[in-house]
N, C-alpha and C positions, 0 to 999 in steps of 0.2 A: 670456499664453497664446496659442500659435498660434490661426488661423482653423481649421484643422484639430480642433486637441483641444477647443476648444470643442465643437465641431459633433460631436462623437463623446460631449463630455459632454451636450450637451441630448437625442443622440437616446437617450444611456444614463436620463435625467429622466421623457423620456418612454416609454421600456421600448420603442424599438426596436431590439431586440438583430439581426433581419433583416439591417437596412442597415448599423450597426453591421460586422460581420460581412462586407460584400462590399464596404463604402465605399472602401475604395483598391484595390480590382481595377476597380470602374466609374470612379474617379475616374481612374483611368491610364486606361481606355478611352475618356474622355471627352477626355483632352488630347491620346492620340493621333489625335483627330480622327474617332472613329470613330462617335460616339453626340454627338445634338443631343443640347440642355439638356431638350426635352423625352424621347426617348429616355431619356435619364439618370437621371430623375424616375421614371419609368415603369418602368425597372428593378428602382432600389430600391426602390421599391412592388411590386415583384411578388418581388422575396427576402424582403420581410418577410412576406409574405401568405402565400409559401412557407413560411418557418420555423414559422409559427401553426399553418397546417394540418399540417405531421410533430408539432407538439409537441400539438397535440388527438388526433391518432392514435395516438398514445403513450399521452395520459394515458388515453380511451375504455380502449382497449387493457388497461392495467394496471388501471383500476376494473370493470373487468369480470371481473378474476383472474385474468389471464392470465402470462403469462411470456414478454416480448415479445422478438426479439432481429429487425431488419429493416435492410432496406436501401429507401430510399426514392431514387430518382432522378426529378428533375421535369425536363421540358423544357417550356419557358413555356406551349404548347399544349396538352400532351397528361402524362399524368401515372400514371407505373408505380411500382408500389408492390408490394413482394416482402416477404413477411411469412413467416414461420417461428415457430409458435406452438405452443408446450410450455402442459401442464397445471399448474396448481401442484401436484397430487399426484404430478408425475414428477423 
């Protein structure tokens, strides 16, 4: 097993679907020279953190009855969230 698919299985072990998810767009940005190791580190940790909080706003969202349909864009500083929210009676 490559170094790669391992490391995509332990982050799948430990239910980081996040990093999972953006690990060879950072990993090509890292070899292009553009992101230190910590850079890198710091990344993935902030797309997972990302993925969490759209998928708690979701679940919030739908236990509260709602009919959720949105578009969530983050930018690592600042964070817009465009929500579109139907009744369940509709």
């Amino acid at each position: 097993m490559s170094n790669y698919a391992q490391i995509k299985e332990q982050l799948s072990n430990l239910k980081l679907a996040g990093i999972i998810d953006t690990l060879e767009q950072r990993l090509k940005q890292a070899d292009e020279g553009e992101l230190a190791y910590t850079e890198l580190l710091s990344l993935l940790l902030d797309d997972e953190l990302e993925l969490r909080r759209n998928r708690k706003i979701e679940r919030l969202l739908t236990s509260a009855g709602l009919k959720v349909s949105f578009f969530i864009k983050f930018l690592f500083s600042h964070s817009y969230i465009f929500v579109t929210i139907h009744s369940k009676d509709a």
